[in-house]
Structures are given as structure tokens and as C-alpha cells.
N, CA and C atoms as a LAMMPS dump frame, in Angstrom:
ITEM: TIMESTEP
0
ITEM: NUMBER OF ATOMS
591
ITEM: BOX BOUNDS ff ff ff
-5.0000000000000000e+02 5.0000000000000000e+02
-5.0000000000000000e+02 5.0000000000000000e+02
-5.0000000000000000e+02 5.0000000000000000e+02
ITEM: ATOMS id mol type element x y z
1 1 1 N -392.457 -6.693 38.031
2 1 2 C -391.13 -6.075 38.032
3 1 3 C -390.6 -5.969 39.458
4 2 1 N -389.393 -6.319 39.583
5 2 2 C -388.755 -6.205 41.068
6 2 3 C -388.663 -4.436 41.641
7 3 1 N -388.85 -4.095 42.424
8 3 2 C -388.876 -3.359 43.315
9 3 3 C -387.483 -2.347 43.195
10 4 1 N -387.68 -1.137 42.748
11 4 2 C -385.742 -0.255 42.656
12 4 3 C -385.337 0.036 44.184
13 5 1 N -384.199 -0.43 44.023
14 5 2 C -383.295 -0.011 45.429
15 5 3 C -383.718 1.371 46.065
16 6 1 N -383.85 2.033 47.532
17 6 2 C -384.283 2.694 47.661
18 6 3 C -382.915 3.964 47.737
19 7 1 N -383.059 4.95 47.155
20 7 2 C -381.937 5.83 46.821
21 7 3 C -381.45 6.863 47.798
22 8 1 N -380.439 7.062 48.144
23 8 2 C -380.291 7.667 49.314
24 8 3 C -378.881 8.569 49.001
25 9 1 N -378.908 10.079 49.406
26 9 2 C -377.948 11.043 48.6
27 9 3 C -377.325 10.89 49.919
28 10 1 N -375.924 11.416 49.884
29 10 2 C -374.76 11.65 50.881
30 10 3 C -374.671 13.348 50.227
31 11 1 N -374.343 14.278 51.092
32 11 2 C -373.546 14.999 50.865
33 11 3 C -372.489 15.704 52.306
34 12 1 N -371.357 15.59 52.342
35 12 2 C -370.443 15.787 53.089
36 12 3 C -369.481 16.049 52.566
37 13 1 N -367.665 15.824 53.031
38 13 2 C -366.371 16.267 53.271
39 13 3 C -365.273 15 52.673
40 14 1 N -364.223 15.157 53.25
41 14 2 C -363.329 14.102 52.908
42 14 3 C -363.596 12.496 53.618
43 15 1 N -364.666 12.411 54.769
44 15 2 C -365.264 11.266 55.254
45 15 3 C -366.27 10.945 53.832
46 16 1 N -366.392 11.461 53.66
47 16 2 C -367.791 11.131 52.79
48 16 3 C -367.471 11.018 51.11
49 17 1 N -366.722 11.209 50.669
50 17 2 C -366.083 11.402 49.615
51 17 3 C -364.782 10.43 49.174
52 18 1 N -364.056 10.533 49.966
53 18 2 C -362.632 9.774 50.167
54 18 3 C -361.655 10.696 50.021
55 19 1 N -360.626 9.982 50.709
56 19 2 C -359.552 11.294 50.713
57 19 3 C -358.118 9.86 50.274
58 20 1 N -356.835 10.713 49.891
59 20 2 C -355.597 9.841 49.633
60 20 3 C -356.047 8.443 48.854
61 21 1 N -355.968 7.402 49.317
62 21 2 C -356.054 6.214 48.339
63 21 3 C -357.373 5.596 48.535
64 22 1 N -357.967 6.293 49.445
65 22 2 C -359.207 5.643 49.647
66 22 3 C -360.449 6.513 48.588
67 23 1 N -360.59 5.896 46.896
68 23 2 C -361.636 6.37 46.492
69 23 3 C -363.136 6.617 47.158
70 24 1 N -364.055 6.92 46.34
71 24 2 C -365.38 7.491 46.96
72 24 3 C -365.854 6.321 46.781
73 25 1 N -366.074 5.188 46.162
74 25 2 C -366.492 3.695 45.813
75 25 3 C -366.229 3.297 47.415
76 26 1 N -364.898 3.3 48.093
77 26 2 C -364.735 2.568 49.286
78 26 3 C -364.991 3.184 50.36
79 27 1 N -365.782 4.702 50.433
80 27 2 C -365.703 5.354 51.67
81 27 3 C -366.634 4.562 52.447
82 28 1 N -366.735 4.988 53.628
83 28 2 C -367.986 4.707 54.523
84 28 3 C -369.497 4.929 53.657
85 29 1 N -370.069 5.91 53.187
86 29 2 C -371.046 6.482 52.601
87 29 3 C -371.207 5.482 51.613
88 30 1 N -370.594 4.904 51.017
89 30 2 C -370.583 3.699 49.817
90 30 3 C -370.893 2.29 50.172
91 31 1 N -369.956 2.209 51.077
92 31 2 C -370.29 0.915 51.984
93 31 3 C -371.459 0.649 52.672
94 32 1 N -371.846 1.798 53.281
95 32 2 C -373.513 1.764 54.001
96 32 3 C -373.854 1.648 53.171
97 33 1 N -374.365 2.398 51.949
98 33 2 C -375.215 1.933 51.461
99 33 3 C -375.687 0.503 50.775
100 34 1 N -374.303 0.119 50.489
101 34 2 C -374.313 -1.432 50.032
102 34 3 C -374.209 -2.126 51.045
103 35 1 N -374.267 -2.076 52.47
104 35 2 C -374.661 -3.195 53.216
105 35 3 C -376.421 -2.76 53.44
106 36 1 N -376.938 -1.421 52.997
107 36 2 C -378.246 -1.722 53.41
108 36 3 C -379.291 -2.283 51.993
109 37 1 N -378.429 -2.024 50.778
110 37 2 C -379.106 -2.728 49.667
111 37 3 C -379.848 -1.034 49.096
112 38 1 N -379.54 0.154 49.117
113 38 2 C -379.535 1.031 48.731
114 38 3 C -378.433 2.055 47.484
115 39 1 N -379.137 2.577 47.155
116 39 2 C -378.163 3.071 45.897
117 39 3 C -378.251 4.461 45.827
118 40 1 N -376.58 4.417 46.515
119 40 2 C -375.805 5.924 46.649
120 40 3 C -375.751 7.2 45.74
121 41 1 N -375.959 7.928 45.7
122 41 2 C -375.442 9.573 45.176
123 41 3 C -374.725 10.226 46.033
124 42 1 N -373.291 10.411 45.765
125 42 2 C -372.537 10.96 46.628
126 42 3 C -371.949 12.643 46.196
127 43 1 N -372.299 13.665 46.946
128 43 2 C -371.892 15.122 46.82
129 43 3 C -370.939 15.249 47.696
130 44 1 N -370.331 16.552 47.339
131 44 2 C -369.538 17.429 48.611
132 44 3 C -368.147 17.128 48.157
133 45 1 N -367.223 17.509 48.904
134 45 2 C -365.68 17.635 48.51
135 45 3 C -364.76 17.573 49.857
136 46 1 N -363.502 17.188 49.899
137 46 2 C -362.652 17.363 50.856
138 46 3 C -362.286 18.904 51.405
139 47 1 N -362.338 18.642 52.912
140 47 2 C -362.095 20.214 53.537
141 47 3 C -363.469 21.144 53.867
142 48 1 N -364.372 20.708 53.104
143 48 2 C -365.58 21.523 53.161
144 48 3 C -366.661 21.205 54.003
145 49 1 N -367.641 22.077 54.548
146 49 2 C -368.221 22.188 55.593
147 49 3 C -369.73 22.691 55.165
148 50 1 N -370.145 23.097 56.294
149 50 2 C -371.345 23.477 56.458
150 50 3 C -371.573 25.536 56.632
151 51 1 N -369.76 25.858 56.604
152 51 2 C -369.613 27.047 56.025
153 51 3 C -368.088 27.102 55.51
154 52 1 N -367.171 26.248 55.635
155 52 2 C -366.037 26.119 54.828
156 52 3 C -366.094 25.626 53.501
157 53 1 N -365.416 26.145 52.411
158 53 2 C -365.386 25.923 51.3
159 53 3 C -364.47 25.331 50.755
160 54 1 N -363.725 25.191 51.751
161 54 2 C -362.367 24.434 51.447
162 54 3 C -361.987 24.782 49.869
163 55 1 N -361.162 23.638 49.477
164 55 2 C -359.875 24.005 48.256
165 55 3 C -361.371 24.072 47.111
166 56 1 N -362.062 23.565 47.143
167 56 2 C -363.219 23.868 45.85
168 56 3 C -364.451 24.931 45.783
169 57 1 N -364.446 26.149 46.928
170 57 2 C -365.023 27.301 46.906
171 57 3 C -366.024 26.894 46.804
172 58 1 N -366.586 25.768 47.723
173 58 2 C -368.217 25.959 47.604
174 58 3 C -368.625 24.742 49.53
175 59 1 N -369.234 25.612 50.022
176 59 2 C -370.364 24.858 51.766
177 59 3 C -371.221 23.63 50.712
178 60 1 N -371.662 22.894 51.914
179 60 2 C -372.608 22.09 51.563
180 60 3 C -373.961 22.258 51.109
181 61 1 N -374.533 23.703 51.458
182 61 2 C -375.341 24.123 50.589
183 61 3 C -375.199 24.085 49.004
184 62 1 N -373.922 24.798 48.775
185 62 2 C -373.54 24.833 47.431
186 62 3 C -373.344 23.814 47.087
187 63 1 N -373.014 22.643 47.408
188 63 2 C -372.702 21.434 46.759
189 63 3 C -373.983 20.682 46.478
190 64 1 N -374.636 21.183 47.562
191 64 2 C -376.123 20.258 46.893
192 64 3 C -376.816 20.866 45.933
193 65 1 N -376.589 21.9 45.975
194 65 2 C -377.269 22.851 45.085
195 65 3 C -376.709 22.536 43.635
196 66 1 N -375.091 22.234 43.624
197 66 2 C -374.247 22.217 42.504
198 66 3 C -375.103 20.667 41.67
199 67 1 N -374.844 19.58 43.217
200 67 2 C -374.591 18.119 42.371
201 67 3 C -376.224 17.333 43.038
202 68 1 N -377.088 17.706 43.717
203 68 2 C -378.089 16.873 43.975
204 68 3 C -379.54 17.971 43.607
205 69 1 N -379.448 18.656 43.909
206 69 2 C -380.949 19.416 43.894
207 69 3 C -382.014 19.51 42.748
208 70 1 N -381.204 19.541 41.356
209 70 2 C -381.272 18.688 40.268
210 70 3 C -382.017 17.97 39.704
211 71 1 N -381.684 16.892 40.815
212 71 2 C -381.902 15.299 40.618
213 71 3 C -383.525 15.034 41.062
214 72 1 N -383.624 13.656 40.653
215 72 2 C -385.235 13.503 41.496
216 72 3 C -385.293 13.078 42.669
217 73 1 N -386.261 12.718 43.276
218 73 2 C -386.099 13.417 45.058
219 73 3 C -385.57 11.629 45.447
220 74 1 N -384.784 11.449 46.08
221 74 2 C -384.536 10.69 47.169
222 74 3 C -384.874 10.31 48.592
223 75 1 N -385.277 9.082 48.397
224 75 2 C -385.916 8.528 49.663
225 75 3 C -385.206 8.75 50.814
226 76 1 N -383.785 9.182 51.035
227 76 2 C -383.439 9.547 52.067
228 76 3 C -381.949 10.61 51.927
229 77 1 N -382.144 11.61 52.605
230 77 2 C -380.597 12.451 52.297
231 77 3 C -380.001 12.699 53.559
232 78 1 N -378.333 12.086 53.426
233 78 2 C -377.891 12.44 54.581
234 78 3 C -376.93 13.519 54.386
235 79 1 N -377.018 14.462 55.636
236 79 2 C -376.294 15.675 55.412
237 79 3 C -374.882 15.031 56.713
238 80 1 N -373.478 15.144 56.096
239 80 2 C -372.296 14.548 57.293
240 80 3 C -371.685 15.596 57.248
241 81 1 N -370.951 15.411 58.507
242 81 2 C -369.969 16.666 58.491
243 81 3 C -370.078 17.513 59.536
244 82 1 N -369.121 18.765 59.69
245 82 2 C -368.992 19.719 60.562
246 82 3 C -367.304 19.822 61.01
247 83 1 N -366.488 18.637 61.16
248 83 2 C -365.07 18.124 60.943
249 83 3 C -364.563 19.977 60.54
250 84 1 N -364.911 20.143 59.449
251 84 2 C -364.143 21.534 59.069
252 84 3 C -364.492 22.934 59.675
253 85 1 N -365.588 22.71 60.099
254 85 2 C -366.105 23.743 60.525
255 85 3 C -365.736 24.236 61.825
256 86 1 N -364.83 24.067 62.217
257 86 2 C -364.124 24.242 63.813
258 86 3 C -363.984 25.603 63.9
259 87 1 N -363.321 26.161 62.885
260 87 2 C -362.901 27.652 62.68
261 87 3 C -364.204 28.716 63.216
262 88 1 N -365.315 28.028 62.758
263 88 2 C -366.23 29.13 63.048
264 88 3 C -366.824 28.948 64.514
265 89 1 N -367.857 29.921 65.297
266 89 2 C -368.755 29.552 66.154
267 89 3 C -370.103 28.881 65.39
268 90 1 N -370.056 28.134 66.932
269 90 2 C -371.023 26.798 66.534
270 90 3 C -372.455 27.305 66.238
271 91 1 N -372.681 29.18 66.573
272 91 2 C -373.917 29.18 66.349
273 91 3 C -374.213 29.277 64.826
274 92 1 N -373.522 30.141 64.246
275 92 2 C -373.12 30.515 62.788
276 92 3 C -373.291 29.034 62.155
277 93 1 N -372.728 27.898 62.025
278 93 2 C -373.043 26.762 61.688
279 93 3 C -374.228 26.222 62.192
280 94 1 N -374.605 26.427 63.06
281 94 2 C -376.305 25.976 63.238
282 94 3 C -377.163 26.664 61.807
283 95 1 N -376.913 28.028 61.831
284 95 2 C -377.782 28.703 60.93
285 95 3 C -377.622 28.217 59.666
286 96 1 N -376.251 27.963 59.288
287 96 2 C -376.001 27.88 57.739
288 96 3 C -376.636 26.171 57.994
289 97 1 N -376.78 24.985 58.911
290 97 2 C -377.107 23.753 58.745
291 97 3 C -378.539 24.086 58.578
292 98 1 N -379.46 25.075 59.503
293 98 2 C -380.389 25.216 58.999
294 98 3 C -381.331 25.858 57.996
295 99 1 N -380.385 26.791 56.957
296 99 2 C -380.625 26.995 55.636
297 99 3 C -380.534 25.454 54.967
298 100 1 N -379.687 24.672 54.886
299 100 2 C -379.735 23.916 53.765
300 100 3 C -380.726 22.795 54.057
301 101 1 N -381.322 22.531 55.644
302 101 2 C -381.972 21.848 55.991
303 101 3 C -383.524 21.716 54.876
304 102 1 N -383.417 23.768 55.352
305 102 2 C -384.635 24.289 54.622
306 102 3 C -384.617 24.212 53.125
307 103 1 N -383.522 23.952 52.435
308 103 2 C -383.653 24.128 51.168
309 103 3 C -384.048 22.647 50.726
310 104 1 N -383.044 22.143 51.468
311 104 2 C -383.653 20.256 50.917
312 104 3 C -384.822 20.065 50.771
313 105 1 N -385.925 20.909 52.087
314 105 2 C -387.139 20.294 52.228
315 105 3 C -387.892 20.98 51.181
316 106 1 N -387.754 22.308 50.735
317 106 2 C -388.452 22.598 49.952
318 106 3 C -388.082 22.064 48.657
319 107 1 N -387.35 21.684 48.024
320 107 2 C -386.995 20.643 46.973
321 107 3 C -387.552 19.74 47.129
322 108 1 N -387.53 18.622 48.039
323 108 2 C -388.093 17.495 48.13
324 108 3 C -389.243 17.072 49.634
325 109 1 N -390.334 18.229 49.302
326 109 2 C -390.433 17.883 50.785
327 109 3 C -391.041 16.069 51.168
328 110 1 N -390.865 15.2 50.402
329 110 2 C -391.41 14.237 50.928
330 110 3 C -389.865 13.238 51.72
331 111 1 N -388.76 13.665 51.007
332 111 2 C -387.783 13.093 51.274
333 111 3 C -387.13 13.492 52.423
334 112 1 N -386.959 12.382 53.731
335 112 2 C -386.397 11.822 54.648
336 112 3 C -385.202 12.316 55.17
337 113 1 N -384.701 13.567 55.908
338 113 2 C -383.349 14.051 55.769
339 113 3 C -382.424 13.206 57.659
340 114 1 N -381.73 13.115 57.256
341 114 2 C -380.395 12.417 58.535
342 114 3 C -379.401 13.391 58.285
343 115 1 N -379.198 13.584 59.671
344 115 2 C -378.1 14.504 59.933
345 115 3 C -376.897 13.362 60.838
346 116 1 N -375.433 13.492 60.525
347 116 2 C -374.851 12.721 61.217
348 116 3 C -373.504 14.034 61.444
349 117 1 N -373.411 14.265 63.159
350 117 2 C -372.403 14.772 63.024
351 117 3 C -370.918 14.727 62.854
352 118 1 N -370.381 16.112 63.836
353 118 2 C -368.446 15.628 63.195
354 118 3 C -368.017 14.269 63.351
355 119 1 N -367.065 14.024 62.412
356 119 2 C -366.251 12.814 62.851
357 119 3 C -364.747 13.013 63.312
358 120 1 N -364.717 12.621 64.377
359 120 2 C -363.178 12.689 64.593
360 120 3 C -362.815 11.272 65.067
361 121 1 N -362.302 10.89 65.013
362 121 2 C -361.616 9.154 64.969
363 121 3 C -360.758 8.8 65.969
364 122 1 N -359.789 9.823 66.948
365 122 2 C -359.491 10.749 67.87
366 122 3 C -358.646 11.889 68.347
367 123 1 N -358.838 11.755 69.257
368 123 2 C -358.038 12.754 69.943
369 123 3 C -359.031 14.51 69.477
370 124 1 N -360.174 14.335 69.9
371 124 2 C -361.342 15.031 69.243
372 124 3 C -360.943 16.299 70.373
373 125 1 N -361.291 17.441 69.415
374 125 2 C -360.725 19.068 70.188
375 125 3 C -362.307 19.266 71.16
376 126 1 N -362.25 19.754 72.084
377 126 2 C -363.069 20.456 72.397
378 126 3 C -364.285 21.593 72.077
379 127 1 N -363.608 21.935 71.193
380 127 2 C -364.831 22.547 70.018
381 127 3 C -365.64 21.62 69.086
382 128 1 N -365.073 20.798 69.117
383 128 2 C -366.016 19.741 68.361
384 128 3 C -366.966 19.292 68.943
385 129 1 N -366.74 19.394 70.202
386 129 2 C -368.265 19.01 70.74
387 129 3 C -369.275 20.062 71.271
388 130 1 N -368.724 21.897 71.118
389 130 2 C -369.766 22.436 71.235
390 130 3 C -370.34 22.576 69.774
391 131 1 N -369.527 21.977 68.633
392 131 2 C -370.262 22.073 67.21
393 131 3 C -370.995 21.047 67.213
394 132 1 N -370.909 20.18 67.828
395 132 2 C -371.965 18.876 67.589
396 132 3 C -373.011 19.584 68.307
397 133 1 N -373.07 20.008 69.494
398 133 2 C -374.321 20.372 70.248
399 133 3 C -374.754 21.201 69.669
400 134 1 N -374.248 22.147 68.892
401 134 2 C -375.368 22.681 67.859
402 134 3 C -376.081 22.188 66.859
403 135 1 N -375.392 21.301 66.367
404 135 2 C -376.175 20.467 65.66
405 135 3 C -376.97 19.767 65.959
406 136 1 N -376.654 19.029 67.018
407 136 2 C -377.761 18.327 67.639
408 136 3 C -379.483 18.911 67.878
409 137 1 N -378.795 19.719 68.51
410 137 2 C -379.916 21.201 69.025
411 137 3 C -380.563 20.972 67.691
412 138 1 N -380.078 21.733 66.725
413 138 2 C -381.074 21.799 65.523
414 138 3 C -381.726 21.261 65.048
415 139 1 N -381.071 19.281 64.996
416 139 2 C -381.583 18.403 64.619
417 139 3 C -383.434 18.116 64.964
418 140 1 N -382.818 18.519 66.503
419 140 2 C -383.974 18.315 67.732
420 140 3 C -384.775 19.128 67.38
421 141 1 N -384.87 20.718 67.071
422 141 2 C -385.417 21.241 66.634
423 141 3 C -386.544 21.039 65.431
424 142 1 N -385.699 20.407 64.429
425 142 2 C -386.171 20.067 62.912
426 142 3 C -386.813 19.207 62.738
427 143 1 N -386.982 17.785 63.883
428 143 2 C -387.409 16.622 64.303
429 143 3 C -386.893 15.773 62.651
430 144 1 N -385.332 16.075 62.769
431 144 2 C -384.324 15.062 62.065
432 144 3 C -383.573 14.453 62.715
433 145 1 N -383.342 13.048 62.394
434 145 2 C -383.085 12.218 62.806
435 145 3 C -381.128 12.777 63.11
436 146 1 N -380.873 12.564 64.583
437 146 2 C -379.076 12.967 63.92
438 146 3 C -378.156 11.668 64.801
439 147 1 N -376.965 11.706 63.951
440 147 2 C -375.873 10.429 64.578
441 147 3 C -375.03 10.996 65.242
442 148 1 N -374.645 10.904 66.129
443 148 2 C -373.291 11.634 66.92
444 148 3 C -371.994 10.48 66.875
445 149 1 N -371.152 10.611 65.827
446 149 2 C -370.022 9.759 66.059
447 149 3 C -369.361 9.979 67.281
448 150 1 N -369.255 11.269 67.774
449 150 2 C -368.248 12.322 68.766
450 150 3 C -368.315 11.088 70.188
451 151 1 N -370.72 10.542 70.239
452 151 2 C -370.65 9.596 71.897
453 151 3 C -370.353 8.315 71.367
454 152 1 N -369.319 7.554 69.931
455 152 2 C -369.303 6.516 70.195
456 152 3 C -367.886 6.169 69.952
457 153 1 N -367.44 5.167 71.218
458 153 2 C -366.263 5.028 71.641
459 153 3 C -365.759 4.349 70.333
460 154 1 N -366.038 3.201 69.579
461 154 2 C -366.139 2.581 68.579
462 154 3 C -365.644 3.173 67.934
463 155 1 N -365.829 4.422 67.505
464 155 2 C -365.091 5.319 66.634
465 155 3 C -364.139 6.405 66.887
466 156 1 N -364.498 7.364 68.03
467 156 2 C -363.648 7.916 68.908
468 156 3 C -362.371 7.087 69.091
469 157 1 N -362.625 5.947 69.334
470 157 2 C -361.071 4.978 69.802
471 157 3 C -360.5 4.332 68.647
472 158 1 N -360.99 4.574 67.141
473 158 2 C -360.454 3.895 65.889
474 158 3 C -358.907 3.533 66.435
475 159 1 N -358.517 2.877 65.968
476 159 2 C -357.24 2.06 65.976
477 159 3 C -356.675 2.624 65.005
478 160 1 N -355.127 2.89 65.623
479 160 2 C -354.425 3.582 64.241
480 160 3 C -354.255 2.426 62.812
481 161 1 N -354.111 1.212 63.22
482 161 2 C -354.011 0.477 61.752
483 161 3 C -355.066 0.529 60.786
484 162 1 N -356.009 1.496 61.769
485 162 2 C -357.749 2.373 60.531
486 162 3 C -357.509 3.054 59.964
487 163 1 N -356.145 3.969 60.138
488 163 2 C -356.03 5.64 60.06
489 163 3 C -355.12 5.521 59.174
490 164 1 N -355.127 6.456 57.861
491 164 2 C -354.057 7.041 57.208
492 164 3 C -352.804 7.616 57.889
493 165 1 N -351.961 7.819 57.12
494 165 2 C -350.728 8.294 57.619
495 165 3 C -351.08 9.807 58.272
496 166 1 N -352.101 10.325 57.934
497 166 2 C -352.273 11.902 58.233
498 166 3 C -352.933 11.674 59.664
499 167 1 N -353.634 10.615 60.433
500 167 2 C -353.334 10.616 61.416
501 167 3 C -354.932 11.296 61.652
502 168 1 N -355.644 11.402 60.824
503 168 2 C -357.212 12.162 60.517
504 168 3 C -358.346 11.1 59.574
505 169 1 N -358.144 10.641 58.508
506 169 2 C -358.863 10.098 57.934
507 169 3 C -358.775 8.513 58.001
508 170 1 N -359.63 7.857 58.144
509 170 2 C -359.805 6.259 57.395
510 170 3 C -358.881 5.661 56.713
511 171 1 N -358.483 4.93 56.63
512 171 2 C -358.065 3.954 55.632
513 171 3 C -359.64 3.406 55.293
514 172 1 N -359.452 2.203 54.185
515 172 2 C -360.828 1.651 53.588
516 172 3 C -361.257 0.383 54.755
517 173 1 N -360.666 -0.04 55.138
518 173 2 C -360.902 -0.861 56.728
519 173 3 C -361.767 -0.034 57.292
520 174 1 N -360.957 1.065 57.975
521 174 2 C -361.499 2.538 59.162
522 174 3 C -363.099 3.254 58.277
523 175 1 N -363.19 3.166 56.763
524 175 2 C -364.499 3.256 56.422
525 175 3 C -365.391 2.318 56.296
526 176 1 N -364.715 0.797 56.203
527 176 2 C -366.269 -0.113 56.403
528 176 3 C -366.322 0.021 57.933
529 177 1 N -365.879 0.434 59.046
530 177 2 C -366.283 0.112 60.248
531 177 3 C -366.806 1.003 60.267
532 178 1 N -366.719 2.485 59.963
533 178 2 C -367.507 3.626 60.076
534 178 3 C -368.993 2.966 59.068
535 179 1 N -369.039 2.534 58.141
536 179 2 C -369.884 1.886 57.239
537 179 3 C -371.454 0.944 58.201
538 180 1 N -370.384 -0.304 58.832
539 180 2 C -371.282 -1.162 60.119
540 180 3 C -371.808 0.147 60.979
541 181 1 N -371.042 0.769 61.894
542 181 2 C -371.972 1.796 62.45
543 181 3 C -373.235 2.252 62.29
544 182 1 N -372.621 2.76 60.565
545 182 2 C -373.778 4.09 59.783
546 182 3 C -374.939 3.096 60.144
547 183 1 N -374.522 2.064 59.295
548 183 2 C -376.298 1.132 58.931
549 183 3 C -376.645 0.007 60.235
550 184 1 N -375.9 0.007 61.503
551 184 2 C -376.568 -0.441 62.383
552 184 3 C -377.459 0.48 63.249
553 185 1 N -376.804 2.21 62.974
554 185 2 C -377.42 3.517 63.458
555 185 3 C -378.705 3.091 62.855
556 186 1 N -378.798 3.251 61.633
557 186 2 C -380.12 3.705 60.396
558 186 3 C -380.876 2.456 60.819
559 187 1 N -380.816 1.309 61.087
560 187 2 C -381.531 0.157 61.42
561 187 3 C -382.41 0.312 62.831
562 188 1 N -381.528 0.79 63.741
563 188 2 C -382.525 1.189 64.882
564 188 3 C -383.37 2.482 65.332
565 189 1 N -382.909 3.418 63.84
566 189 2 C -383.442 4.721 64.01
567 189 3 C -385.497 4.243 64.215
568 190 1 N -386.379 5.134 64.969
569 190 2 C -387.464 4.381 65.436
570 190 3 C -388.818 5.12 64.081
571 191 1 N -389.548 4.475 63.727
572 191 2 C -390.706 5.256 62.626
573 191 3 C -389.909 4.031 61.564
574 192 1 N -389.413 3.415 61.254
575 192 2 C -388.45 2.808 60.137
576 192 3 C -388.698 1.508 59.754
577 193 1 N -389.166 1.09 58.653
578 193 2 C -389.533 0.174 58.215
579 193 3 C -388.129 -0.772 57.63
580 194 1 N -387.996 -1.5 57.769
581 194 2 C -386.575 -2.335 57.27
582 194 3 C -386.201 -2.431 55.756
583 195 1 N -387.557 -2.056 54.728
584 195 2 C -387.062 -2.153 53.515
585 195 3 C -386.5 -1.552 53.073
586 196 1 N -386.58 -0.108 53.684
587 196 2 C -385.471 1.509 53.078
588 196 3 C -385.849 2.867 54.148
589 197 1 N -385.235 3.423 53.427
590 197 2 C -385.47 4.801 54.326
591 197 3 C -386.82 5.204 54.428
């Protein structure tokens, strides 16, 4: 019998989900996974965070809790996001990233967790990058693997013919390039065998 794709959960925001005409089939999170030959489960909702609940009253804790925790364990889970979380201090979001860190693992402790932080595409606020450094921090802490879109110019400098009219999100172009990124990131991450997570 051939070998099952190796399964890999998303849970994040309107990057991760799709926002306006760009369904969840064409986001970035969809696309990685089908350029790495993996098969997606996608959580989370537009607006929502790692303590924002945006328009559907529930953090990314709650969403995994809602739509993955459930499920059987996945060879790799990536937690995206922080984009919404501006409102708060960055330490407060460290804590709530490292509750759900902790909850994943005790659910699945054999499964593989990636942290990728905010995305901003540009014109990125200054608080966004003391929220990434908390995240980072934690990552470092947790010895999880994390992506910083915030140090790559590639994305920082998206081209507006990437960008929706709102001047914030992707078009489906602006998510397969976020897409090449994800899985040229995940390809050189180091411990990583090329067949899956």
C-alpha cells in the first residue's frame, strides 16, 4: 500500500483561512501544503488572534480546541498569526501562545508544532515587531521551530498587484508567494527529513 500524505493542521486568522474572494482552498496554508505533498486541516477565523476573538468570539486556543483537538494527532501543527493581536502587550500574548503551545503538546505529544509569526505585507507598525519578539522568545524557549515573515523583505515588500483592495491581505497570487516561502522555510528547517514533517 502507498504511503498517506503526511498531515499537517494550520490554525490561524484571515492569512490562514482566506479573507474577500480569496477562499481557504487558495490561501497560502493550502498551497504549502500542496506544494509539499501534504494534507491540510485548516482552523481559526478572520480577525482572531492569540487573544483576540474577533467577529467569531473565540483565540486560537479556542479554535483548536473547537476544530482540531478532536482529531487524531498530526504530524505537524502550525500555529500563524499575531497580525490581530497588536491591541494587547506582547507579554500577555506570549502567555496565552504559551498555554496553547502547552495544550497541543499534551494532546498530541508526539506531534511536531511550528510557530510562524505576524504577517504584515507592509508598511508593518512598530508593535509588530515587539509582538514577534515575543514570540520568538517563546518559540526559543519551547525549542519550536518559528518563521518570522516581519525579517523577510520578500514579503514585507509584497507588491500591491498581491494585495487586495483593503490594502492588508493577499490576493491568491500574494498567497502562493506567501505559499513558496512557507515550504522553502519548512524545507530548510534543520532535524527534517524531506518526506514530511
Amino acid at each position: 500500500m502507498p504511503q498517506s500524505a503526511p498531515v499537517v493542521m494550520f490554525v490561524g486568522d484571515s492569512f490562514t483561512v482566506g479573507s474577500g474572494p480569496v477562499p481557504l482552498w487558495r490561501t497560502y496554508a493550502t498551497e504549502s501544503a500542496r506544494l509539499l505533498g501534504w494534507q491540510p486541516v485548516i482552523a481559526g477565523a478572520g480577525g482572531t488572534g492569540y487573544l483576540n476573538q474577533g467577529r467569531v468570539g473565540r483565540t486560537f486556543q479556542e479554535s483548536f480546541e473547537a476544530e482540531l483537538a478532536w482529531r487524531p494527532a498530526p504530524d505537524l501543527l502550525i500555529i500563524s498569526g499575531g497580525h490581530n493581536d497588536c491591541p494587547w502587550s506582547p507579554e500577555s500574548v506570549r502567555r496565552a501562545a504559551a498555554s496553547l503551545i502547552s495544550e497541543a503538546r499534551t494532546h498530541w505529544p508526539r506531534t511536531r508544532i511550528l510557530m510562524i509569526g505576524p504577517i504584515w505585507l507592509h508598511d508593518t507598525p512598530r508593535k509588530a515587531y515587539r509582538l514577534r519578539d515575543a514570540l520568538a522568545s517563546l518559540a526559543q524557549q519551547e525549542t519550536v521551530p518559528f518563521l518570522d515573515p516581519l525579517a523577510e523583505q520578500r514579503i514585507t515588500g509584497t507588491p500591491s498587484g498581491q494585495l487586495l483592495p483593503d490594502g492588508i491581505h493577499p490576493t491568491a497570487e500574494g498567497h502562493l508567494h506567501l505559499a513558496q516561502w512557507l515550504a522553502d522555510a519548512i524545507g530548510r528547517l534543520p532535524g527534517k527529513d524531506h518526506q514530511g514533517p
